[in-house]
C-alpha positions as CSV (number, residue, x, y, z in Angstrom):
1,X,0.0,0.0,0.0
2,X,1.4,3.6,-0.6
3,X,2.5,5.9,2.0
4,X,0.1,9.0,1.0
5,X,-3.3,6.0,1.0
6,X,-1.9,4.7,4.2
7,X,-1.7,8.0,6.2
8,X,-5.2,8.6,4.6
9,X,-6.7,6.1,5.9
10,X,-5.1,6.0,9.2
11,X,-6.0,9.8,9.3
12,X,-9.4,8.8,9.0
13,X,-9.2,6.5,12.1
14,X,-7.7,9.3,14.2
15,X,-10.5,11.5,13.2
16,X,-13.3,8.7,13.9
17,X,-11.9,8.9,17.3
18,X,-11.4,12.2,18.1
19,X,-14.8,12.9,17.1
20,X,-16.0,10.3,19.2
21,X,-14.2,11.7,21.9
22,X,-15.8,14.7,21.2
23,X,-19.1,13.5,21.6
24,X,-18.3,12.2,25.3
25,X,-16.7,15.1,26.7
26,X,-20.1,16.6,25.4
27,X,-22.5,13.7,26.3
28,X,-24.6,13.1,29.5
29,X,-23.3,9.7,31.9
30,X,-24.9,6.6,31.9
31,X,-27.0,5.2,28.7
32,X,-26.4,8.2,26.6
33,X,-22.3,7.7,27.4
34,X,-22.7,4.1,26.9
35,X,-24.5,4.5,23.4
36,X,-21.8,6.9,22.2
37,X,-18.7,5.0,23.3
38,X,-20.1,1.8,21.2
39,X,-21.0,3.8,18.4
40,X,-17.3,5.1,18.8
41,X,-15.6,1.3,19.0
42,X,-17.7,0.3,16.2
43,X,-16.7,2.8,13.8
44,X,-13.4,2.8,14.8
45,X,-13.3,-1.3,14.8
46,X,-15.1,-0.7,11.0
47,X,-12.0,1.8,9.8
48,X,-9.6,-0.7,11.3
49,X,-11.0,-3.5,8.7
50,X,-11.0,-1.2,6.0
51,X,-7.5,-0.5,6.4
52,X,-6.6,-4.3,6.7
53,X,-8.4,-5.6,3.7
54,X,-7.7,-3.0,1.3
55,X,-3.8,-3.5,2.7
56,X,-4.4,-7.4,2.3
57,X,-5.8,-7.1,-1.2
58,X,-3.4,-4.8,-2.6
59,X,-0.5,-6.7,-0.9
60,X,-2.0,-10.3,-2.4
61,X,-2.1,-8.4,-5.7
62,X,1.4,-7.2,-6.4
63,X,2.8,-10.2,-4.6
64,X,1.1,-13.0,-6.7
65,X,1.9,-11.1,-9.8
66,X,5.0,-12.9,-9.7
67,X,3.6,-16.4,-9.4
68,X,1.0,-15.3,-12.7
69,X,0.6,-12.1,-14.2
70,X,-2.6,-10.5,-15.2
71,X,-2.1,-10.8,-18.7
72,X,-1.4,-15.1,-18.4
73,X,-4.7,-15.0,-16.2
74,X,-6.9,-13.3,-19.1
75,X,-4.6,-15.7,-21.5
76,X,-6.3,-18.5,-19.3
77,X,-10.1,-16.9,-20.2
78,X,-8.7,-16.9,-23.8
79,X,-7.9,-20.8,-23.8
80,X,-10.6,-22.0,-21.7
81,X,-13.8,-23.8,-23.5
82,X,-16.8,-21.6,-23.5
83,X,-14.3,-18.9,-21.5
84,X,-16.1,-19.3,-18.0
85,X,-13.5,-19.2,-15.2
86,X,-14.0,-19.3,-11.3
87,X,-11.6,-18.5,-8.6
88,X,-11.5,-22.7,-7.4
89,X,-10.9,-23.1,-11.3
90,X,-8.3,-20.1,-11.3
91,X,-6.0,-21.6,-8.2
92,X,-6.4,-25.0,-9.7
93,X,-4.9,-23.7,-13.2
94,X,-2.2,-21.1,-11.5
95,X,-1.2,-22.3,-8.0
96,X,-2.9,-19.3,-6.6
97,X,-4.7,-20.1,-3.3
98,X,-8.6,-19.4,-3.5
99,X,-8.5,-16.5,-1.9
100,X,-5.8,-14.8,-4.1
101,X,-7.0,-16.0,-6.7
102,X,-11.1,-14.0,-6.1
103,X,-9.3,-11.0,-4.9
104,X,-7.1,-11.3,-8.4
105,X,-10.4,-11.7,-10.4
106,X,-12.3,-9.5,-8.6
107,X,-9.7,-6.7,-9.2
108,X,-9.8,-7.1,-13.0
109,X,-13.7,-7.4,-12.7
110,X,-13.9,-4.0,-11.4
111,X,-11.3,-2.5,-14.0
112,X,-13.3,-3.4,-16.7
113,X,-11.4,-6.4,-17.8
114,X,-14.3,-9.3,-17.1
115,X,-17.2,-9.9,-16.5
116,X,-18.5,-11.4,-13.5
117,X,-21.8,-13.2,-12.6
118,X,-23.1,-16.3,-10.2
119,X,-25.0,-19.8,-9.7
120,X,-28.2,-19.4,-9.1
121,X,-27.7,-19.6,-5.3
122,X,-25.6,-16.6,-5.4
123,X,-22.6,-19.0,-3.5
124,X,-20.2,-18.8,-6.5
125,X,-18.7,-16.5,-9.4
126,X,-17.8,-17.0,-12.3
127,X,-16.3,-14.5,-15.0
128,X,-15.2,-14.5,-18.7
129,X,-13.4,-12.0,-20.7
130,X,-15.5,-8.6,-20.9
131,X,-13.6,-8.5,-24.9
132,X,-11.5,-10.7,-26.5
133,X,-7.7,-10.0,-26.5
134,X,-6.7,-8.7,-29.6
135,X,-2.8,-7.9,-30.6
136,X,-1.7,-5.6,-33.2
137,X,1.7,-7.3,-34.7
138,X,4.6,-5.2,-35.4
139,X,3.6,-2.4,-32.3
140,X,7.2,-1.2,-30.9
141,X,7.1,0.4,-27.4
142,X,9.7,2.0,-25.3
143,X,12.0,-0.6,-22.8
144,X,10.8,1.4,-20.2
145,X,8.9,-0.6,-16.9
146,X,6.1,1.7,-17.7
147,X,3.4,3.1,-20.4
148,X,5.3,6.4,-21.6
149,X,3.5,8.9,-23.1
150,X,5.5,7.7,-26.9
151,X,3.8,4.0,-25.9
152,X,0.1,5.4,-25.2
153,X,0.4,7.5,-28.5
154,X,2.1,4.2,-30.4
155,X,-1.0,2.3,-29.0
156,X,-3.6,4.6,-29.9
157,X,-2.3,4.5,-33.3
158,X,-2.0,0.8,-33.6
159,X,-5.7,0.5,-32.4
160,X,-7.3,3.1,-34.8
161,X,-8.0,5.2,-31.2
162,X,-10.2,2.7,-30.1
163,X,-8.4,1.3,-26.8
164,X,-9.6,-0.7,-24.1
165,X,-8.5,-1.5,-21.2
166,X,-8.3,-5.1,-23.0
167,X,-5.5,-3.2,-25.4
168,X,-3.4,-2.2,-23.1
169,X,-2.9,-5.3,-21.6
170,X,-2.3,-6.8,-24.4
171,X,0.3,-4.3,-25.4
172,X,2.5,-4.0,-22.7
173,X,1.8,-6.9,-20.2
174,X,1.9,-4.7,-17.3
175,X,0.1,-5.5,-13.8
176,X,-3.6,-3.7,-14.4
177,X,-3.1,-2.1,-11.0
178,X,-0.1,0.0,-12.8
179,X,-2.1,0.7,-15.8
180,X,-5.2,2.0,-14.5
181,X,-3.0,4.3,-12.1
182,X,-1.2,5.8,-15.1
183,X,-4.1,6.0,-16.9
184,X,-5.6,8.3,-13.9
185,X,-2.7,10.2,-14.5
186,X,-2.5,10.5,-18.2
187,X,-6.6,11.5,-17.6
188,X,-5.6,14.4,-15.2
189,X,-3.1,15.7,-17.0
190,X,-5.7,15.9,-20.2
191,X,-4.4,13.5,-22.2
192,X,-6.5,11.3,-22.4
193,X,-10.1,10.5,-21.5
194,X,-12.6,7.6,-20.6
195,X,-16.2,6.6,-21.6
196,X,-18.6,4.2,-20.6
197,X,-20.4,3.0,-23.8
198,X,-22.1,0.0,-25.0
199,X,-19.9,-1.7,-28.4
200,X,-20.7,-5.0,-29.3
201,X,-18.2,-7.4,-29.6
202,X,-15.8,-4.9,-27.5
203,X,-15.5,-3.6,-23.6
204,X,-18.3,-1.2,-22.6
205,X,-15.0,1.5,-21.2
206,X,-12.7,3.0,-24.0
207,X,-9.8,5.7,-23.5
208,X,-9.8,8.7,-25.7
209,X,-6.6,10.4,-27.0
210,X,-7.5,13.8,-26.8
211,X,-6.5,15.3,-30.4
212,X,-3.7,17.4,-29.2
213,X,-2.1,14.1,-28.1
214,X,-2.4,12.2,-31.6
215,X,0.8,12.2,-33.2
216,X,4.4,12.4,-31.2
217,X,5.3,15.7,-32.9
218,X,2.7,18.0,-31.9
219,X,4.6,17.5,-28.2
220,X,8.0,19.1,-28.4
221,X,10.5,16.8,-26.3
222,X,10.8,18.8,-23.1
223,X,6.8,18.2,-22.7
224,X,7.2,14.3,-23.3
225,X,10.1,14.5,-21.0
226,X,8.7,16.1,-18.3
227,X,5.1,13.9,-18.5
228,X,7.5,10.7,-18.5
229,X,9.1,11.8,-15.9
230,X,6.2,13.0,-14.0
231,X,4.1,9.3,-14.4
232,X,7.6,7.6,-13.4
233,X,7.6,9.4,-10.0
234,X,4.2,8.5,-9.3
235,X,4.9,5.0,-10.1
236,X,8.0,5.3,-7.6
237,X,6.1,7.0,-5.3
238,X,3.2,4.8,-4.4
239,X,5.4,1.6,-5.4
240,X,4.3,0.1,-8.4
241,X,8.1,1.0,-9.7
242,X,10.9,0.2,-7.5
């Protein structure tokens, strides 16, 4: 987890308490003091396992990126008849425990990357490929550990400027959690945009190269220096880039 999401969240405890607090010194004794300091441990217990599970997941996601990457696990939606995976079937195919393996699904479930339904009991997912994986041969990016601002133009190109989040997977292989953070820089810096929008045969989210952006000379090279360098030190800075 990153230092600045870390001291948000543990900000957030501090807060829950110290209002809490608050509301004692305020408070009348007996049942109304005994109501408030419940409400207080409960919402304080509640940030507590906020903090843990979104620690846990993010932890069980960059760690088992090693044992299989997110592009092998939508290669495994790719191969599998009928393309209906669950996370028992996941851990069985990767060596992923069952619980790695859900919070691994469930991750690229809410990027965009599957989709995700259940048995008619509601006791068990299973997911598929939201669009198929489609590679564009002979696309050359940068050796860079990240998506430059030369490889999102190179992409967009190669695509026809229709990119999903399918595409750029496929392109570079990096972990979705790295993508989707650089694209949420790329989108505040106005490079590019997202919309939600319903394409048959391809994902219901597409990026949008704003025009500006379309070809590598309309940025002289101290403006794709500095955004490079700018996306690479938020990369180092919340650890995706060590």
């Amino acid at each position: 987890m990153s230092t600045e999401k870390t001291l948000s969240l543990l900000t957030a405890a501090i807060a829950s308490v110290v209002s809490i607090a608050g509301l004692l010194l305020k408070g009348s004794a007996g049942e109304d003091l005994t109501t408030m300091m419940a409400v207080g441990g409960g919402l304080v217990a509640i940030t507590a396992l906020t903090v843990f599970f979104i620690y846990y997941n993010e932890e069980v996601t960059t760690d088992t990126q090693r044992m299989v990457s997110d592009l092998e696990l939508l290669r495994l939606f790719e191969q599998q008849p009928g393309g209906l995976l669950s996370a028992e079937m996941i851990a069985e195919k990767t060596g992923l425990n069952k619980t790695a393996a859900w919070t691994r699904l469930s991750a690229l479930a809410t990027g965009g990357l599957l989709n995700a339904g259940t048995n008619p009991m509601g006791t068990k997912y299973f997911y598929e490929l939201s669009a198929p994986l489609e590679e564009v041969p002979g696309l050359k990016l940068s050796e860079e550990p990240f998506l430059t601002i030369e490889d999102l133009q190179e992409i967009f190109i190669a695509y026809e400027y229709k990119v999903s989040p399918q595409d750029l997977m496929v392109s570079t292989g990096l972990p979705w959690k790295m993508l989707s953070r650089e694209m949420q820089y790329f989108r505040k810096q106005g490079v590019v945009d997202v919309a939600y929008i319903n394409r048959p045969g391809d994902s219901n989210k597409q990026y949008i190269l704003m025009e500006k952006y379309h070809r590598s000379e309309g940025l002289d090279l101290n403006s794709r220096t500095r955004i490079n360098e700018e996306v690479k030190q938020v990369l180092y800075d919340e650890q995706f880039l060590v």
